[in-house]
Backbone as a chain_set.jsonl record, in Angstrom:
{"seq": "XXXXXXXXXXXXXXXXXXXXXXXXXXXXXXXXXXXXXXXXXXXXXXXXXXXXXXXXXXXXXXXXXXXXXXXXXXXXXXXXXXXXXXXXXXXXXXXXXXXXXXX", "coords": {"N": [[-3.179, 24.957, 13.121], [-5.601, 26.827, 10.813], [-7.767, 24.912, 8.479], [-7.786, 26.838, 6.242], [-5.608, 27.94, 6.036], [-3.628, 26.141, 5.777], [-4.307, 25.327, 2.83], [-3.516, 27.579, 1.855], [-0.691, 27.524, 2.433], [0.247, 25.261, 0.9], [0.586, 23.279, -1.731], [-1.292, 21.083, -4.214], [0.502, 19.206, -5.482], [2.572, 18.745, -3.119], [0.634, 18.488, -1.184], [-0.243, 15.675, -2.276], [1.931, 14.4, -2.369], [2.788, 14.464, 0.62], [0.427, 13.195, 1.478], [1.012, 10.337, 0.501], [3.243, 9.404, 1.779], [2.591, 9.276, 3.88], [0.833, 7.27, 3.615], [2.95, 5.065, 3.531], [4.326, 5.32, 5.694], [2.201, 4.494, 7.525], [1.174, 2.334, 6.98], [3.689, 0.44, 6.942], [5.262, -0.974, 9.341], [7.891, 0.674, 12.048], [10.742, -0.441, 14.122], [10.273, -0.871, 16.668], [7.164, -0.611, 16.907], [6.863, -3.377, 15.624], [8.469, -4.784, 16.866], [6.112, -4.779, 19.603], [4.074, -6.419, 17.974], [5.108, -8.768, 18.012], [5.247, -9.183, 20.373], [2.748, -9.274, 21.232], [2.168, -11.308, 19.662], [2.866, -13.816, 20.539], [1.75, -14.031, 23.328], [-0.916, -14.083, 22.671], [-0.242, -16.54, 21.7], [0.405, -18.128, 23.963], [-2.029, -18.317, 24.832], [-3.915, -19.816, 23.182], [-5.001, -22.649, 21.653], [-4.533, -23.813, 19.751], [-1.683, -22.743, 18.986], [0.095, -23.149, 16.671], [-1.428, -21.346, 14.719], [-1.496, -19.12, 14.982], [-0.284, -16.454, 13.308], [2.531, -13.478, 12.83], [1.317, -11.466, 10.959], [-1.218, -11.241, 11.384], [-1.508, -9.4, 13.524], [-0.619, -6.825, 12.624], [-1.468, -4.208, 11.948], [-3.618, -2.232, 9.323], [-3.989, 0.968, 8.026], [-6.14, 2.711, 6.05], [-7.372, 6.084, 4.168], [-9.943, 7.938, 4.678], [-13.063, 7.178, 2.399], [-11.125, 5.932, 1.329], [-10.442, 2.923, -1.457], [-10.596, -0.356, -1.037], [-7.476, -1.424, -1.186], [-5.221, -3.751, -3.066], [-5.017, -6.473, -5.844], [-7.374, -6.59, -7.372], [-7.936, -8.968, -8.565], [-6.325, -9.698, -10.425], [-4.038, -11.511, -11.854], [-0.537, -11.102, -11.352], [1.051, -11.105, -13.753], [-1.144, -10.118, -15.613], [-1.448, -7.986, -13.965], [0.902, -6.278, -14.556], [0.985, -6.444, -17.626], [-0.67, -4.951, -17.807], [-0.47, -2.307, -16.724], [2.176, -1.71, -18.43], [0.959, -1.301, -20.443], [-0.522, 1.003, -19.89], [1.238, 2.901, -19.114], [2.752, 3.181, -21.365], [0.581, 3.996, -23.568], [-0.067, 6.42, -22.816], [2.675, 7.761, -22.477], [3.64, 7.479, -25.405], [4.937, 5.06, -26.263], [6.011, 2.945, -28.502], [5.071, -0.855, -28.797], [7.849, -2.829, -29.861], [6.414, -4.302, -32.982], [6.907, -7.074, -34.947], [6.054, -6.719, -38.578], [3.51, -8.565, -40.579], [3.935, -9.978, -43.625]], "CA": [[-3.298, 25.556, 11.811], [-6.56, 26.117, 10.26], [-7.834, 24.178, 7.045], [-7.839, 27.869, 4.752], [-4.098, 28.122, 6.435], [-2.934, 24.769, 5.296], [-4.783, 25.303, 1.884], [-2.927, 28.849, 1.522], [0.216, 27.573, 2.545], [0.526, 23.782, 0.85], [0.407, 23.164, -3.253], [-1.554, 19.905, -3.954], [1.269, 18.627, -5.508], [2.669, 19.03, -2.019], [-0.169, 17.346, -0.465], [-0.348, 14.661, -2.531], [3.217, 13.591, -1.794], [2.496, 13.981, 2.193], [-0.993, 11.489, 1.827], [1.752, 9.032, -0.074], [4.301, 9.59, 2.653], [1.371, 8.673, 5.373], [0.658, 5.957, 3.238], [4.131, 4.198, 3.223], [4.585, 5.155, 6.932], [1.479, 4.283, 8.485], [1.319, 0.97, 6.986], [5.117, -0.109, 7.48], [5.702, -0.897, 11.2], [9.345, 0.393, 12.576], [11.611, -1.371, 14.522], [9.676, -0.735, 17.979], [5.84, -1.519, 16.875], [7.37, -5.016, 15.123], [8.658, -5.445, 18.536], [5.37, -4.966, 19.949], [3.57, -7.227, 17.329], [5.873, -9.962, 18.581], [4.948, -9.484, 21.981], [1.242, -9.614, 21.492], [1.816, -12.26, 18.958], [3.896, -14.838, 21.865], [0.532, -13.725, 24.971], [-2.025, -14.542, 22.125], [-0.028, -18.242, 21.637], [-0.121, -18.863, 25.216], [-3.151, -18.31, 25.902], [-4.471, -20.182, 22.495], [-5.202, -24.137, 22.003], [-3.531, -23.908, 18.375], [-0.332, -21.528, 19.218], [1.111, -22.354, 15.227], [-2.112, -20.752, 13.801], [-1.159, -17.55, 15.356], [0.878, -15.779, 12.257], [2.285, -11.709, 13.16], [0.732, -10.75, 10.278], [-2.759, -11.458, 12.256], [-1.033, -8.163, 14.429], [-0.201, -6.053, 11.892], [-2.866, -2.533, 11.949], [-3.705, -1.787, 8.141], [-4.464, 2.296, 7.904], [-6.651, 3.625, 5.309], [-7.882, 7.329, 4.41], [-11.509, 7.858, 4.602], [-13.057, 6.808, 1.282], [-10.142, 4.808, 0.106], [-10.942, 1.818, -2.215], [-9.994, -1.704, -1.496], [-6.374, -2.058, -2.099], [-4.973, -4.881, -4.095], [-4.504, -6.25, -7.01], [-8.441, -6.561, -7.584], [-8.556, -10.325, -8.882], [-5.848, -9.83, -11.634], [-2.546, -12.325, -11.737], [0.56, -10.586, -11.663], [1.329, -10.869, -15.31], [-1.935, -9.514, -16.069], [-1.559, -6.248, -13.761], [1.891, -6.069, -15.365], [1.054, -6.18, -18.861], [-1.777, -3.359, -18.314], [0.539, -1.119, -16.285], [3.003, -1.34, -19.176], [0.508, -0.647, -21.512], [-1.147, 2.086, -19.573], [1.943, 3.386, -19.736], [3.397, 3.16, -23.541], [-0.559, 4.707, -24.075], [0.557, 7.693, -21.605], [3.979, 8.147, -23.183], [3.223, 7.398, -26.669], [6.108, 4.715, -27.079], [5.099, 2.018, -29.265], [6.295, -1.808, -28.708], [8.611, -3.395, -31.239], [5.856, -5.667, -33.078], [6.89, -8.014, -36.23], [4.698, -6.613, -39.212], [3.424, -9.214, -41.197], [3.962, -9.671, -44.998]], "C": [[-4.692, 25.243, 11.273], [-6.59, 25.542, 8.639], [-7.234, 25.192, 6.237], [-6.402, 27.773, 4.85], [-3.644, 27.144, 5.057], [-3.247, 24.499, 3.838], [-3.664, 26.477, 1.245], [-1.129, 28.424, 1.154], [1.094, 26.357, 1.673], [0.125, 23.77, -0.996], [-0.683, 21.631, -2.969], [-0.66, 19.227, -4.445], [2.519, 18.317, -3.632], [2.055, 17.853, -1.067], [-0.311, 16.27, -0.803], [0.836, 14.021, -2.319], [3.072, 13.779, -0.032], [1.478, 12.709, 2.163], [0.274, 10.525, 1.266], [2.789, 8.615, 0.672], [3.424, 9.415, 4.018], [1.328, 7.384, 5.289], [1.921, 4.764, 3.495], [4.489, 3.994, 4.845], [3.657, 4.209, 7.627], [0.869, 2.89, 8.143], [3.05, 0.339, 6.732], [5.408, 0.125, 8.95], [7.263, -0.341, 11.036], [9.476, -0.407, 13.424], [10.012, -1.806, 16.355], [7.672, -1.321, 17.726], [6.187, -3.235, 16.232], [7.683, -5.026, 16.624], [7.344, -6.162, 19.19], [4.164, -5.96, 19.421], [4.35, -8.784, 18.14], [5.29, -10.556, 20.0], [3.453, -10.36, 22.161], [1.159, -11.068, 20.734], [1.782, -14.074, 20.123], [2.678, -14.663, 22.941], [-0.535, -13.886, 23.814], [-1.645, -16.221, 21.95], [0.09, -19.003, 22.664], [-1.291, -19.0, 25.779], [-4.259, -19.292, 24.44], [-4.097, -21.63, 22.589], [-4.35, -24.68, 20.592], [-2.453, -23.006, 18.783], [0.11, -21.648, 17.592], [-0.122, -22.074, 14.642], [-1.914, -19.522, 14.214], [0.008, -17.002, 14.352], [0.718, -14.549, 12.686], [1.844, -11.074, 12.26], [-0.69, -10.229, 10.811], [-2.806, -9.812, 13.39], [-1.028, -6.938, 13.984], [-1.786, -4.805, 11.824], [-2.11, -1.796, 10.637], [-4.142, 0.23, 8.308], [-5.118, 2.289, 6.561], [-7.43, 4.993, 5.474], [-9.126, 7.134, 4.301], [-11.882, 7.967, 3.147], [-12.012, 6.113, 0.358], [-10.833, 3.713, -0.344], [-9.972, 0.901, -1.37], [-8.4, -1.623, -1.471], [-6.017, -3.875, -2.554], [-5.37, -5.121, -5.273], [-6.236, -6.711, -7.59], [-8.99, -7.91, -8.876], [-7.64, -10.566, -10.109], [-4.959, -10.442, -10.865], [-1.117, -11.215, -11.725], [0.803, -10.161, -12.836], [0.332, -10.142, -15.578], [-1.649, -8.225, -15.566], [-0.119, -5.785, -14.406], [1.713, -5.305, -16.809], [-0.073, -4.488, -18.671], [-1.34, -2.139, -17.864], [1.295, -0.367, -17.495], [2.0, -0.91, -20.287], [-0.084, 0.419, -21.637], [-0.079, 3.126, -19.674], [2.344, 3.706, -21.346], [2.34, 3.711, -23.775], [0.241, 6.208, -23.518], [1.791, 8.849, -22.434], [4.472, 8.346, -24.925], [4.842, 6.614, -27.082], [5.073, 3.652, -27.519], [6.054, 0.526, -29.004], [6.828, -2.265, -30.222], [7.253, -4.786, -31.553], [6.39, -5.646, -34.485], [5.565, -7.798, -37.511], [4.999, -7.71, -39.967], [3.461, -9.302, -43.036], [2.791, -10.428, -45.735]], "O": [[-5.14, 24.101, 11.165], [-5.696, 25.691, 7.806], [-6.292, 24.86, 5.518], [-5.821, 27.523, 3.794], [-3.433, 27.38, 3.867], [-2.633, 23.547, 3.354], [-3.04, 26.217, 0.216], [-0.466, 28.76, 0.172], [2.325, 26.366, 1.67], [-0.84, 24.469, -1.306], [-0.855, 21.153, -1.848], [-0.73, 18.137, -3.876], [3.144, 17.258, -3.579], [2.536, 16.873, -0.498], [-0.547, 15.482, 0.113], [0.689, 12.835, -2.022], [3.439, 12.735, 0.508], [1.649, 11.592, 2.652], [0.383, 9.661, 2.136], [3.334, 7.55, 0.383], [3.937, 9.482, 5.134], [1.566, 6.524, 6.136], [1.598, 3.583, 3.63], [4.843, 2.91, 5.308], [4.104, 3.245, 8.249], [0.124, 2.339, 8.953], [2.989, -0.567, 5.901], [5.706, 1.165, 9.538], [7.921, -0.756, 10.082], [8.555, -1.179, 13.69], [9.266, -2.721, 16.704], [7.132, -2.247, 18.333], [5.492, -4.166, 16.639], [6.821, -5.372, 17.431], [7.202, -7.371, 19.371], [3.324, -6.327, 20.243], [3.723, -9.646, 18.755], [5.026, -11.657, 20.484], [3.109, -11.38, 22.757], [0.303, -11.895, 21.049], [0.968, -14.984, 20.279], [2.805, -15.648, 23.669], [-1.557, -13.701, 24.475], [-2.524, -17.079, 22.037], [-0.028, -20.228, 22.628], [-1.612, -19.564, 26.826], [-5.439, -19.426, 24.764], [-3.18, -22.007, 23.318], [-3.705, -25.722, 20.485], [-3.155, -22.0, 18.888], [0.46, -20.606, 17.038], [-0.101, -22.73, 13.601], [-2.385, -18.714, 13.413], [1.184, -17.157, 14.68], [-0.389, -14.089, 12.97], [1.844, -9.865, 12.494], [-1.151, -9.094, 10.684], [-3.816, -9.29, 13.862], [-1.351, -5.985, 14.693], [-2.972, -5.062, 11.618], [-1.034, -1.21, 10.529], [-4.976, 0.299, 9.211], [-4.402, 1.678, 5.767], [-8.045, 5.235, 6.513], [-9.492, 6.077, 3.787], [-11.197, 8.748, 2.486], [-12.025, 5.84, -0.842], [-11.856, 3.416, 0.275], [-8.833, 1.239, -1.049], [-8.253, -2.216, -2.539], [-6.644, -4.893, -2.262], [-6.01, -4.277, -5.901], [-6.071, -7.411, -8.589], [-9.914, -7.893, -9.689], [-7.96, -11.48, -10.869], [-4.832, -10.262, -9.654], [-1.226, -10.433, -12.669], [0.804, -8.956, -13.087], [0.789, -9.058, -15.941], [-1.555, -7.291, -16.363], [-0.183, -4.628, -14.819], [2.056, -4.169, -17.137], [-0.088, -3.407, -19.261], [-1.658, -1.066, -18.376], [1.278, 0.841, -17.729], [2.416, -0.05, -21.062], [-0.334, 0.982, -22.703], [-0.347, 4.182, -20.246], [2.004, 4.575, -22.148], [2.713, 4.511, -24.632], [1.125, 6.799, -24.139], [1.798, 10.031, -22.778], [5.318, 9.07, -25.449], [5.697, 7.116, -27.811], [3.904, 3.46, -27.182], [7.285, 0.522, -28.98], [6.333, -2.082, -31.334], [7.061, -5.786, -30.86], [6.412, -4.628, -35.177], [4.492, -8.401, -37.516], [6.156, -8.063, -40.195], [2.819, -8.415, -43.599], [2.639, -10.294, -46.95]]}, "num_chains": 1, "name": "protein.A"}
């Protein structure tokens, strides 16, 4: 299929739920590459002088799209990306929180 095709035939709402449906796949191993992480993980600890510094995360193959940013949480705490989510929201939505006016 060429590009104009796939342009003709595809909404970007469309496309943007396939890239997010790449995304979720192509970094979550199934059953069978976890297997294979295992394997390589067990023939990298025999053949190493530390075997418990070998963690399967060290296995694991990250994907990104060309020009993606960085992911993560870009130096904020939890609570912090929390609170700015919720507030990026409630801006978004236009709810307001319950605050205590003062007298």
């Amino acid at each position: 299929m060429s590009l104009s095709e796939c342009k003709k035939g595809h909404t970007h709402r469309e496309y943007l739920a396939w890239q997010a449906w790449l995304d979720e796949e192509q970094n979550r191993p199934d059953s069978t590459q976890h297997y294979l992480m295992q394997i390589a993980m067990e023939v990298r600890r025999v053949l190493s002088k530390n075997p418990n510094s070998i963690k399967l995360d060290n296995f694991k193959l990250s994907f990104k799209r060309k020009g993606e940013k960085t992911t993560g949480n870009l130096g904020y705490t939890k609570e912090q990306a929390t609170a700015w989510a919720k507030a990026r929201w409630m801006g978004l939505t236009g709810l307001l929180k319950n605050v205590k006016k003062r007298d």
